[in-house]
ZAMARGU-4260 file (C-alpha; in steps of 0.2 Angstrom, whole numbers, plus 5000, padded with zeros to 4 digits):
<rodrens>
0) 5432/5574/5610 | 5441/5571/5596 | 5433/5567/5576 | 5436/5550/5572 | 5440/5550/5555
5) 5451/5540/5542 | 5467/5545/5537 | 5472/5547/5519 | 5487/5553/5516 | 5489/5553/5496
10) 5473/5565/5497 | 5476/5581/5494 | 5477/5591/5510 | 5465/5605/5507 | 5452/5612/5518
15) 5437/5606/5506 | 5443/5588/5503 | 5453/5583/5521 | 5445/5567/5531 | 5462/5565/5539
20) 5467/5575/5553 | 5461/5578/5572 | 5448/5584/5581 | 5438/5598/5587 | 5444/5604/5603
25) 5426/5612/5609 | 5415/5597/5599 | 5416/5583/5609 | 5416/5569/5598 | 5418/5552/5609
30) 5398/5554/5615 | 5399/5540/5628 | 5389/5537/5644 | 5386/5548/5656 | 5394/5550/5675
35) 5383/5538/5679 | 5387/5524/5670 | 5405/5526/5676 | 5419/5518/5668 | 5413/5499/5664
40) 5410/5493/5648 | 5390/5490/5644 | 5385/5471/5646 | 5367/5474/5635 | 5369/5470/5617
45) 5361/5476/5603 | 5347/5465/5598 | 5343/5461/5580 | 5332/5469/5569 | 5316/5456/5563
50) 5320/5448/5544 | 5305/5454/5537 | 5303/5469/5531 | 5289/5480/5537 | 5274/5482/5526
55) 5276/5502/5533 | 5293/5502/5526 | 5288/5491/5510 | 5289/5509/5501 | 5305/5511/5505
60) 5313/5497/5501 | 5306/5496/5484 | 5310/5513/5478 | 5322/5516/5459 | 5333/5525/5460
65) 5336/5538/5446 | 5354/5540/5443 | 5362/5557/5435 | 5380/5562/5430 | 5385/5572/5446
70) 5398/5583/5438 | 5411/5573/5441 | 5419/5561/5426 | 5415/5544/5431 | 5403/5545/5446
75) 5384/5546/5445 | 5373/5553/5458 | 5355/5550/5466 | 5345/5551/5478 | 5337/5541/5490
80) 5320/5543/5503 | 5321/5537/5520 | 5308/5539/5533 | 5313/5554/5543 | 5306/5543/5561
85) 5307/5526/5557 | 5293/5522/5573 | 5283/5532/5562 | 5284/5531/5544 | 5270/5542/5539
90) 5275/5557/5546 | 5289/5562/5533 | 5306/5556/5522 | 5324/5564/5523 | 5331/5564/5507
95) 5350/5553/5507 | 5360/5557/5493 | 5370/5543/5486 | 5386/5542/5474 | 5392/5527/5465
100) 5406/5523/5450 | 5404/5508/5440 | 5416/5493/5441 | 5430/5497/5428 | 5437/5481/5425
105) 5435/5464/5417 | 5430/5448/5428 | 5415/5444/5436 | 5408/5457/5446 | 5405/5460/5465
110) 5391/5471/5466 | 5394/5488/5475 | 5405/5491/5488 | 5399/5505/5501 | 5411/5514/5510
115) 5412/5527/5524 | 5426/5538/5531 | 5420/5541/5547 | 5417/5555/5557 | 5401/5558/5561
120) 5400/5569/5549 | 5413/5566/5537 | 5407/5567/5518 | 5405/5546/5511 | 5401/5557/5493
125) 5416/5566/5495 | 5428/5552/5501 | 5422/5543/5488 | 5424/5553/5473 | 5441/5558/5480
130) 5450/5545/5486 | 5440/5529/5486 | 5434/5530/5469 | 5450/5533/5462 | 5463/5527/5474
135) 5457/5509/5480 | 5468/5498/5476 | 5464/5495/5456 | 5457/5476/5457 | 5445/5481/5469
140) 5438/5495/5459 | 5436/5485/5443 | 5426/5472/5453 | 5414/5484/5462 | 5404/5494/5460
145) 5409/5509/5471 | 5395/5518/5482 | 5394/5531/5497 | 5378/5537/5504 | 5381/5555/5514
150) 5373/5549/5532 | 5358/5561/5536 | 5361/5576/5541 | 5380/5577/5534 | 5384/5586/5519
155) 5373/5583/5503 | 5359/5573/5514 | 5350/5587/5521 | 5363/5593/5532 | 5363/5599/5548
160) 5369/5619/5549 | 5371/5629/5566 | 5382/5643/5564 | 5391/5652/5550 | 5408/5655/5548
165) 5411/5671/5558 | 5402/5662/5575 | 5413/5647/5569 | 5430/5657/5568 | 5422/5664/5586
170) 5419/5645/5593 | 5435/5637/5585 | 5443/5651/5595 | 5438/5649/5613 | 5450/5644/5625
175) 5447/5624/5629 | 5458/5625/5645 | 5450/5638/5656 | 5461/5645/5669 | 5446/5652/5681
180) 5428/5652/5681 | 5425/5668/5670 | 5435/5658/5654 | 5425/5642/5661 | 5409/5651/5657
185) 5414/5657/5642 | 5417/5639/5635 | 5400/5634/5642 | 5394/5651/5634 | 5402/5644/5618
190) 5394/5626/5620 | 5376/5634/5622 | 5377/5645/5607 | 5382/5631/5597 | 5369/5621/5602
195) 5356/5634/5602 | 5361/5638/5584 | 5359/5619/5579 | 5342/5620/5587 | 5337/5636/5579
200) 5340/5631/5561 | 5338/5609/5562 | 5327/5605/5577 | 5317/5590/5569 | 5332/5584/5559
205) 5341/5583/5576 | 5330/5571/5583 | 5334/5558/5569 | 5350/5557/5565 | 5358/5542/5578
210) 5370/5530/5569 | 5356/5515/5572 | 5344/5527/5560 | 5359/5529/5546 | 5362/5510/5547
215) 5347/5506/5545 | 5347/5518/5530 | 5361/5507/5524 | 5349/5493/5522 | 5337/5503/5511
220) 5353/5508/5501 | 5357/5490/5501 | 5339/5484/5494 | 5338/5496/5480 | 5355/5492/5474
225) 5350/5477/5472 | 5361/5469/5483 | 5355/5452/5494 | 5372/5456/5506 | 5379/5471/5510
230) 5399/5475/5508 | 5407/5486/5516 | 5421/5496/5522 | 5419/5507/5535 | 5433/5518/5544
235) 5435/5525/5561 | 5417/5530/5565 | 5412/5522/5551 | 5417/5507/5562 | 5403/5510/5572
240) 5392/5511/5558 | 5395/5496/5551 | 5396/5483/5567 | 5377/5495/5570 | 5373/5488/5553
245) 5378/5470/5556 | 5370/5468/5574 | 5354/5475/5566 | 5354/5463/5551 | 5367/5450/5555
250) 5360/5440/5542 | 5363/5452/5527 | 5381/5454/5533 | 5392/5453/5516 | 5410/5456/5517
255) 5414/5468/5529 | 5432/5477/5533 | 5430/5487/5549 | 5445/5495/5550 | 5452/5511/5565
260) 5438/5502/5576 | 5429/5508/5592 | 5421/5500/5603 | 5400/5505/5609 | 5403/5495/5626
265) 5413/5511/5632 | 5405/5524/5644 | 5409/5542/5639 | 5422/5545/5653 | 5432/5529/5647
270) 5432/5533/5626 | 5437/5550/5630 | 5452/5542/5643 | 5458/5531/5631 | 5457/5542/5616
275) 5468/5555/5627 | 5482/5538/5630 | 5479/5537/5613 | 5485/5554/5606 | 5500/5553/5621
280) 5505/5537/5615 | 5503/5546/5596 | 5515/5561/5602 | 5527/5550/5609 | 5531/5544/5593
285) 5531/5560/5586 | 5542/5565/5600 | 5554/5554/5597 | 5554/5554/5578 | 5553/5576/5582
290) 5572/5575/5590 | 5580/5565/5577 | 5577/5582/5563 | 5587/5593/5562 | 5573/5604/5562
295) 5563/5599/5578 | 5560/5616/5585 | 5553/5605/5601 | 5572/5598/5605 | 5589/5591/5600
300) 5596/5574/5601 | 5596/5567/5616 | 5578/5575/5620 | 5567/5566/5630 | 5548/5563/5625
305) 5543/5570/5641 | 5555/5585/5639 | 5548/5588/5621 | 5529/5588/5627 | 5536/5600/5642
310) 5543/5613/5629 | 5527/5611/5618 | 5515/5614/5634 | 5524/5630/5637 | 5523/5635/5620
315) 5504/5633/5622 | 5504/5643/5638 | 5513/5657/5628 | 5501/5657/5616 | 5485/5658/5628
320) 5491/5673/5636 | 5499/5682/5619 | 5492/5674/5603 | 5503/5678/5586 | 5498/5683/5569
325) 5495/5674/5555 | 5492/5683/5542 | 5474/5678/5541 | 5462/5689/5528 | 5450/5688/5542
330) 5463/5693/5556 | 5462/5679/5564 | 5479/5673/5577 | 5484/5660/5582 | 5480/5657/5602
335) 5480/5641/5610 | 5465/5632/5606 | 5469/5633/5586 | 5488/5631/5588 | 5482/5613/5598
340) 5469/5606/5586 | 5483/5610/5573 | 5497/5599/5582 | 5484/5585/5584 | 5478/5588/5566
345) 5496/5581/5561 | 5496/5567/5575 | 5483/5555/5563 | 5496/5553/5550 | 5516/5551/5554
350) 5516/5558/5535 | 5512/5575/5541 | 5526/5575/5556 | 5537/5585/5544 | 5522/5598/5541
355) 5519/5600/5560 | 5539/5604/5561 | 5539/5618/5549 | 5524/5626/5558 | 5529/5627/5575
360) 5546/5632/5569 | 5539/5647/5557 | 5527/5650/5575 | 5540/5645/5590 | 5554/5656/5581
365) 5549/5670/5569 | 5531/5672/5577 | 5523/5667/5561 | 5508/5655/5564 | 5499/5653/5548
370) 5507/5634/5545 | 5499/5631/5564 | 5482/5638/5555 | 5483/5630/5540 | 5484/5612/5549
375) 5470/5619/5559 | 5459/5625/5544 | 5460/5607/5535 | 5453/5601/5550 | 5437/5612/5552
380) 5435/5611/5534 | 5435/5629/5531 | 5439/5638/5516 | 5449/5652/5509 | 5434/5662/5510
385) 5429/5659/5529 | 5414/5646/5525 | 5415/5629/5534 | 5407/5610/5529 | 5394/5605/5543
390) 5406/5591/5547 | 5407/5600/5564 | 5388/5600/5568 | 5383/5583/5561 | 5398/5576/5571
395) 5391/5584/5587 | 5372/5580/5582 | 5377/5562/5578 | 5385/5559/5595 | 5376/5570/5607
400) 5360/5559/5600 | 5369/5541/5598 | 5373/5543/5618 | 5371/5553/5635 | 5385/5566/5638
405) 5401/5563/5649 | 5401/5576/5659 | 5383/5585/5666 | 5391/5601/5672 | 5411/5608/5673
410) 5411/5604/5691 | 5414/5582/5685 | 5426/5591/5672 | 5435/5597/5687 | 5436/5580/5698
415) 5441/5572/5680 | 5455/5583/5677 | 5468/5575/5684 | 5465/5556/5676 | 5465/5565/5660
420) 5482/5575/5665 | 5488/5560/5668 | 5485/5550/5653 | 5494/5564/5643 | 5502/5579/5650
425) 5500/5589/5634 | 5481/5584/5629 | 5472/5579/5645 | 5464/5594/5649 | 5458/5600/5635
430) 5451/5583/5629 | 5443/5583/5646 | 5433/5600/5643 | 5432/5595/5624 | 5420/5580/5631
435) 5408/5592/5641 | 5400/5601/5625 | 5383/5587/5626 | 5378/5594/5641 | 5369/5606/5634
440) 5362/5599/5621 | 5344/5602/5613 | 5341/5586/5612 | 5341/5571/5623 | 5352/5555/5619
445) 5342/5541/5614 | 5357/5527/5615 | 5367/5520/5630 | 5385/5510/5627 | 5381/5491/5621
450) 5388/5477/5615 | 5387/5471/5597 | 5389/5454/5593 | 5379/5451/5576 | 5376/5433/5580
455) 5375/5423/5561 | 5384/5436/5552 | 5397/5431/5541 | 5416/5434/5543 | 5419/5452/5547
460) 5437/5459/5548 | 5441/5470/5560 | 5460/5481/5560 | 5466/5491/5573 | 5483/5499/5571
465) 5494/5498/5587 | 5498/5517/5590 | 5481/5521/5582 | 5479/5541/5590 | 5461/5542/5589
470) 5454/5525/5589 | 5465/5515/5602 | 5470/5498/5598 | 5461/5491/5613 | 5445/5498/5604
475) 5448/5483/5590 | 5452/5470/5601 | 5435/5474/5609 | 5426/5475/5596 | 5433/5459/5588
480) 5430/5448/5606 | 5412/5456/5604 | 5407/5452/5588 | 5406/5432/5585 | 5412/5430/5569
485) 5425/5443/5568 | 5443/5440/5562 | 5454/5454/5571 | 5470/5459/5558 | 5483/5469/5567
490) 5494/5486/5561 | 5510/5486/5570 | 5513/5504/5566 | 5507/5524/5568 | 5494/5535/5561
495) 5475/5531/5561 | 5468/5519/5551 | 5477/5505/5542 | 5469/5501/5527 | 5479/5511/5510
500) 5492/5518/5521 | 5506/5511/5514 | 5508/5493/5521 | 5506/5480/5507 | 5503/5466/5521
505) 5488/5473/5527 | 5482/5478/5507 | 5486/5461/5501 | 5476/5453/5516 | 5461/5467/5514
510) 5461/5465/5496 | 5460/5446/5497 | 5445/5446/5508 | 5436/5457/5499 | 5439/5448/5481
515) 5439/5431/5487 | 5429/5432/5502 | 5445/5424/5513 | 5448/5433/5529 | 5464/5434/5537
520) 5471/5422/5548 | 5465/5421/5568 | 5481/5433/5574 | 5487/5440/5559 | 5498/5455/5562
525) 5506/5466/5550
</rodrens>
């Protein structure tokens, strides 16, 4: 399935720095249920965590932490011990590292503010020192104290690593819509590699890396900060992170903005279903807005939606059996499966509807597909010298762990196939076989879907955006009837995520909250 990730667009769009864009095509990412427990959503909820600390974890929570310039002006770094299992504290630490840039303004301070920008496996570090840090709305920055903590096993907290970058240009490569059973055993051949490599080189760290274990680093973090509350703001997966956090210590819930939100009652089958609605109803738009240009390689005026996806599904099928150069160093070309996660790269942020134009004209009409790449590139998070982040390992080690895999073999891909067709034409089938990829995982999931209602927690504002692509706007109204104190604050709008896109009603609403501790009105809607 597909990342969950915020969407930045005053970032710079490079392959280093991008949190924005889509989804690994053969990484599922929307770990559910399995077969088994259908389509329903989860009655159990997540119980509490006891108040007390325990003595075994004393340690822990009373550690210093020693901060160091980090080589970047104005942000200090450290890092930070957790135990490694915490059932059993004594058998080892893994090492969190932590970022944080002071409050820069006069006026009483807030303490810190941790953020996270989803994923799994998206940088916090990273997000922070280049967007957060520096592009929060000012007031908030001069208030707080701004911190990220890299989850375990993703990027600077003892990373997870399975492949390098040629098996990865190999895996990012493989055909995600198999037409017979040999190119269905080569994607299962690809999802075993992938998961034999992540054995191979992080078998213990793969046991310990589930979202309840990072959030229950985030109360560590919290305690040694100093810090009787926590606040935060968490986006897309780091949704999940943060409603983790306040079911398992509801009452050290601060002021907490959850904001492109999913929803843990969900089975596998149903995330993956509704996330492939989601990215149909994001194309649509797309579609529509396509037709209108003068430029839309997809159409003219008068164009339908369905017409547009029509001429984009055959320009995929063209690029299965023929894929075109890109002028990649590596000789790398475009074929179908890079050619789609680059369309849906584009789909998080209406801003890059322009960028997504260009490339499929350079590669629908002069056979050029390095635009198609480079949208592809960002997303991966590889380099100009073919070396990629483990954003792509964490995100499967996180979800493969959190919960049991939707599909135990190709044959339920199968017998799916034609829901997901249905939801979108373009997308459904590879979003089905994207979901597969936990089925052969090393490890097995120690999560099922659940409820989270964080019974005594304080106001907790949840924001879904209403043509949200990767996390469906269904997904926050959930989540907000779930939690009990919840306030839910609506985006009328496109794109992923809603906080710092350019809508000055949700700002002044998010901003409020977080200065003044004030949450949005019961139905507020932007």
């Amino acid at each position: 399935m597909y990342i969950r990730r915020s969407s930045r667009p005053r970032r710079p769009r490079t392959a280093a720095a991008l949190l924005a864009t889509a989804a690994l095509l053969v990484s599922a990412c929307s770990s559910g249920g399995s077969a088994s427990t259908g389509e329903h959503a989860a009655e159990a909820a997540l119980a509490a965590l006891p108040q007390a600390t325990p003595s075994a974890l004393s340690s822990y929570y009373g550690q210093k932490l020693g901060w160091r310039d980090c080589g970047v002006p104005g942000f200090q770094c450290a890092t930070m011990k957790a135990p490694m299992d915490y059932d059993r504290p004594e058998a080892g630490d893994v090492r969190l590292a932590v970022a944080r840039k002071k409050a820069t303004g006069k006026g009483k301070p807030l303490g810190a503010l941790l953020v996270n920008p989803g994923g799994p496996g998206g940088s916090a570090i990273g997000y922070l020192q280049q967007y957060a840090g520096i592009g929060y709305p000012a007031q908030v920055r001069a208030r707080y104290d701004m911190v990220a903590v890299d989850p375990r096993g993703v990027a600077r907290s003892e990373p997870v690593e399975c492949l390098d970058g040629r098996q990865m240009d190999t895996y990012t490569q493989t055909d995600t819509t198999p037409d017979d059973k040999r190119e269905t055993g080569q994607l299962v051949g690809a999802y075993t590699k992938f998961a034999q490599g992540c054995r191979q080189h992080s078998a213990k760290l793969l046991r310990h890396v589930s979202t309840v274990e990072a959030a229950r680093d985030m109360d560590i973090l919290r305690a040694v900060l100093g810090q009787p509350k926590l606040t935060y703001v968490g986006a897309s997966y780091g949704t999940f992170l943060g409603a983790t956090y306040a079911g398992l210590f509801p009452g050290r819930v601060g002021r907490m903005v959850l904001d492109g939100a999913m929803d843990p009652s969900l089975s596998a089958r149903r995330l993956n279903l509704d996330q492939t609605a989601g990215f149909e109803t994001a194309f649509q738009s797309f579609a529509k807005d396509c037709v209108r240009q003068p430029d839309c390689p997809l159409g003219g005026k008068g164009t339908t939606p369905a017409q547009v996806g029509r001429n984009l599904s055959a320009f995929f099928k063209k690029l299965d059996a023929h894929p075109i150069p890109t002028g990649d160093a590596d000789g790398r070309k475009l074929g179908e499966a890079l050619a789609t996660t680059g369309v849906i790269a584009a789909m998080y942020d209406e801003a890059s509807w322009g960028q997504l134009r260009e490339a499929l004209s350079s590669a629908m009409k002069e056979n050029d597909g390095a635009g198609l790449l480079v949208l592809s590139d960002s997303y991966y998070e590889r380099d100009g010298d073919g070396r990629y982040s483990n954003l792509m390992f964490a995100n499967a080690a996180v979800n493969c762990l959190d919960l049991p895999g939707a599909f135990a073999g190709p044959e339920e891909v199968q017998l799916a196939l034609p829901a997901f067709e249905k939801a979108s034409p373009v997308f459904g089938a590879g979003l089905a076989w994207a979901s597969l990829n936990c089925a052969y995982w090393p490890v097995k999931p120690t999560g099922e879907p659940h409820r989270i209602q964080a019974k005594g927690a304080a106001p907790i504002v949840v924001v879904g955006t209403t043509r949200d692509p990767a996390t469906p706007y269904r997904w926050a109204k959930s989540l907000a009837r779930q939690l009990t104190s919840s306030r839910l604050l609506t985006y009328v709008g496109d794109g992923h995520t809603a906080y710092g896109r350019g809508s000055t009603c949700i700002d002044s609403a998010i901003n409020t909250y977080l200065l003044r501790g004030t949450p949005p009105a019961k139905g507020k809607r932007c």
